[in-house]
C-alpha positions, 0 to 999 in steps of 0.5 A, a space after each residue: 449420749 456422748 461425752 461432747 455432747 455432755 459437755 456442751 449441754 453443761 456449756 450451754 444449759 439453756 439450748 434449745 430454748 436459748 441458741 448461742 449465735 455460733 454453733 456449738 459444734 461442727 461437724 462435717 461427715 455423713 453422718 452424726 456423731 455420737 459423740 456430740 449427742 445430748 442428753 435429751 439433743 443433738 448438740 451440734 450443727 453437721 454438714 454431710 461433706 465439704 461440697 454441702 458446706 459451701 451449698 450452706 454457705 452459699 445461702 439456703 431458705 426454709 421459709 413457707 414450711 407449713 407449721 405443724 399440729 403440735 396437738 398430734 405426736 407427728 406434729 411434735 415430731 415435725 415441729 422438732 425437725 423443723 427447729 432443728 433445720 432452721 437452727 442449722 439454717 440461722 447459722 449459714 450467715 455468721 458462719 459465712 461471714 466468718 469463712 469469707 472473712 479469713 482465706 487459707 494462708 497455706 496451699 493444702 495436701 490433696 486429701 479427704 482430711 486436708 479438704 475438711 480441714 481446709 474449711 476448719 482452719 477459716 472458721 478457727 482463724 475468722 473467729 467463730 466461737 465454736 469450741 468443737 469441730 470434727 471431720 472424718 476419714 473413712 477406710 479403717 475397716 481393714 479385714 485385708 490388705 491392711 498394710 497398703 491401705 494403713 499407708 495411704 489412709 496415715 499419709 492422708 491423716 499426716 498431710 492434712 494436719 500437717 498442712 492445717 497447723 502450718 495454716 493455723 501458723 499462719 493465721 496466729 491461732 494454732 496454739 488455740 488449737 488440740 486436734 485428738 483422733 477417735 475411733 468407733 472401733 479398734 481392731 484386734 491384735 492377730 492377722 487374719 488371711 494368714 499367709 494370702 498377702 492379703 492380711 488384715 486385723 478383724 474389729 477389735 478393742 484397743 486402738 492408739 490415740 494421737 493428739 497433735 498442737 504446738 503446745 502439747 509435751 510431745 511424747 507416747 503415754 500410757 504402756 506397751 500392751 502384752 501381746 502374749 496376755 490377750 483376752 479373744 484375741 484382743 489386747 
């Protein structure tokens, strides 16, 4: 489990059984969190990219499944994913309803992370009751020609939350808002591919987290790490 999905399993004891009218959480990437892993279940509603969200939006019917022998471990199986999928189904009116309530008041970078985070800043300033939202941006895993791809990968992630908080601005919700970085992975201390030009770092212990909102005391915490005190090769 993940340390959301913790949170949100104390949040809301009684899901399953008991489904709150907005998601718990939302995510949109290719894959599931981690992060957002229960105890015993998925703890939010995820949508594989932008494009599917708007399908979602647009409206979707499950109905005519068949139901599932519950008296057989492939029927519970079933049962289980079906639940699930039409949990995330019951979510696509309140979430478009929200969505269709509040445009974006600011025009956007262009961007992976600017085109996610477009879609947040609706559901934030509409009003939908869901605390957690994640999006990603893939990329980091930079064994070589780290340097050039770093600054195209930060100025993607600096223009999107840029123009997501000049958005939240607008709609008056921004000082409701903490956005917070995380990795899967950070990456190790020493280049590697010295002296090709084509450095990069390999998959490593440590990296920086960044937090960004208007009512965050800026500034750098914690320490600088010692670079000549590694353990492997990591900080």
């Amino acid at each position: 489990d993940g340390w959301l999905g913790r949170y949100l399993d104390q949040r809301y004891p009684g899901y399953p059984d008991t489904t709150p009218v907005h998601p718990m959480a939302l995510q949109i990437g290719s894959t599931t969190a981690l992060l957002l892993q229960g105890p015993k279940y998925p703890m939010g509603m995820s949508v594989s990219d932008p494009e599917q969200f708007y399908r979602i939006i647009a409206g979707t019917d499950i109905s005519g499944s068949e139901k599932p022998d519950l008296s057989t471990p492939a029927g519970l199986e079933l049962d289980y994913i079906q639940r699930i999928a039409a949990e995330a189904i019951s979510y696509a009116k309140p979430v478009r309803d929200i969505f269709n309530a509040m445009p974006n008041k600011v025009t956007y970078a262009s961007g992976t992370v600017a085109n996610q985070l477009k879609i947040v800043a609706r559901l934030i300033g509409g009003g939908l009751d869901t605390p957690i939202y994640i999006i990603s941006q893939r990329g980091y895993d930079t064994h070589a020609d780290q340097k050039p791809r770093h600054q195209s990968l930060l100025g993607d992630l600096s223009a999107g939350i840029t123009s997501f908080f000049d958005d939240l601005a607008a709609m008056g919700v921004a000082d409701r808002v903490l956005l917070m970085t995380v990795s899967e992975f950070g990456r190790r201390a020493q280049a590697n591919n010295l002296g090709t030009g084509k450095e990069g770092t390999d998959h490593g212990t440590a990296l920086p987290v960044i937090f960004a909102g208007p009512t965050l005391k800026p500034g750098v915490y914690g320490y600088n790490p010692d670079l000549s005190n590694l353990k492997n090769g990591d900080i």
